[in-house]
C-alpha positions in Angstrom: -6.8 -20.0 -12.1 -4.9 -16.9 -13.2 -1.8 -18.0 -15.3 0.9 -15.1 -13.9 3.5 -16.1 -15.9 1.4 -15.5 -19.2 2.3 -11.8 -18.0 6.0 -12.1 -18.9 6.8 -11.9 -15.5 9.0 -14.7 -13.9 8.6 -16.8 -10.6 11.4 -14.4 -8.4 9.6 -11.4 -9.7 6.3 -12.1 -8.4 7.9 -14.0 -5.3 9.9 -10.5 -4.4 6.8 -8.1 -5.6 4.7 -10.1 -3.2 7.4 -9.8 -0.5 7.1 -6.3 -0.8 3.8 -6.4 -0.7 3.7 -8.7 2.6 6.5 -6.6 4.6 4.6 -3.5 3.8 1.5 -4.7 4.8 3.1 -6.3 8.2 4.7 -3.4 8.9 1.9 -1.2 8.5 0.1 -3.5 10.8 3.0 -3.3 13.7 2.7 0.4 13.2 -0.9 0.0 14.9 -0.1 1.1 18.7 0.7 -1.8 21.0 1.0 -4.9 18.1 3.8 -6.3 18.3 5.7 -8.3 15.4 3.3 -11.6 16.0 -0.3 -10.1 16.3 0.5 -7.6 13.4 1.6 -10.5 10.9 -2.0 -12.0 12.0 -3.4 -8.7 11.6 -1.8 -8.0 8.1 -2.4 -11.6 7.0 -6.4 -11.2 8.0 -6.7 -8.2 5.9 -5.1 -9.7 3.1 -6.6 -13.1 3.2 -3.8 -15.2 3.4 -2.1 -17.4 6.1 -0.3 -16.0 8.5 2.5 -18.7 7.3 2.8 -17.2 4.0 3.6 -14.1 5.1 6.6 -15.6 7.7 7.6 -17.7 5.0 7.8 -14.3 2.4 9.4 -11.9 5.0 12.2 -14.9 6.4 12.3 -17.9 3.9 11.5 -17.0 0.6 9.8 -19.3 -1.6 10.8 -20.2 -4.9 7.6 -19.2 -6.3 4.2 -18.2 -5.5 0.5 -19.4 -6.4 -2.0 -16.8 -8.3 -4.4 -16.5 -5.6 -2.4 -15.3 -2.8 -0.2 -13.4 -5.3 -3.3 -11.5 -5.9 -4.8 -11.0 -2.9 -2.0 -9.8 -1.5 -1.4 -7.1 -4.4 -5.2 -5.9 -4.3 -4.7 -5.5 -0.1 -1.6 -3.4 -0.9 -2.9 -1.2 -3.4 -6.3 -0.8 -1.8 -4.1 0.5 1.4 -2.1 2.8 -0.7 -5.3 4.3 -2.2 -7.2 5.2 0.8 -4.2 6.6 2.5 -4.1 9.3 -1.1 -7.5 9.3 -1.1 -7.6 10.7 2.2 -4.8 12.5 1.9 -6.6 14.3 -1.1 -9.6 14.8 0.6 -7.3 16.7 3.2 -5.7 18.6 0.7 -9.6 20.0 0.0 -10.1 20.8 3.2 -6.6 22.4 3.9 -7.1 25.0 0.8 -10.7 25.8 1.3 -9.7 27.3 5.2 -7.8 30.7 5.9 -4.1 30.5 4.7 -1.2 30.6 7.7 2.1 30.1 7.1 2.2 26.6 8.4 -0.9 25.4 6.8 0.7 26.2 3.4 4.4 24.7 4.3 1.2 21.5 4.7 -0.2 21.5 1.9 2.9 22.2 -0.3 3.8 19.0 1.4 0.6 16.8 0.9 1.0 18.3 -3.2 4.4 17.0 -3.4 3.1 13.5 -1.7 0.3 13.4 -4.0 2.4 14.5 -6.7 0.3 17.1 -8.4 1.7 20.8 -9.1 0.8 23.4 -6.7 -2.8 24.7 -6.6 -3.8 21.8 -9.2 -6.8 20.3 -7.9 -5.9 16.5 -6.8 -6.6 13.5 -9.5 -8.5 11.2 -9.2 -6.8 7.6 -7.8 -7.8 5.6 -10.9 -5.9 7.9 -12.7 -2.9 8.2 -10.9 -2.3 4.3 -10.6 -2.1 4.9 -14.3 
């Protein structure tokens, strides 16, 4: 098993970064049209691999620490969400430039270059090197 603390980082510091990690996640689940509050902390804790407990327990009674596994699990869920809502968004950005320009389309994809934070008409990076 993964020793977190090795990592300089102490117990309330991965308790709150996996919090954040859990309320995003369950939130991005209750986003999903008609899931309510229950079925999208079921949802979020199926896609992360965790009970459904631990994320209650992380969102409304936070724990004094955390184990490795679900730690991790629920950090690899999170940024694997992140990265294929850029990645799409990239691959949008493609799209977007390669078609005639309109007024709107550009106020677009000045917007998805600011999200994506690359400088205008610079050709989107790849996500391993913007988690850098």
């Amino acid at each position: 098993m993964t020793d977190l603390c090795a990592n300089d980082l102490e117990p309330e510091t991965l308790v709150s970064k996996a919090k954040e990690w859990a309320i995003a996640l369950w939130e991005r689940a209750e986003d999903l049209e008609g899931l309510g509050s229950e079925n999208a902390m079921h949802t979020a804790a199926r896609w992360a691999g965790v009970t459904p407990g631990l994320l209650w327990r992380l969102r409304y009674r936070r724990p004094t620490t955390i184990d490795a596994s679900p730690f991790l699990k629920l950090q690899n869920t999170y940024s694997r969400l992140i990265n294929s809502v850029e990645g799409k968004s990239a691959e949008n950005l493609i799209a977007l430039r390669a078609l005639p320009p309109t007024p709107a389309r550009a106020r677009l994809i000045r917007q998805l270059e600011e999200f994506l934070g690359i400088a205008p008409g610079e050709a989107p990076r790849p996500i391993a090197e913007r988690a850098a």
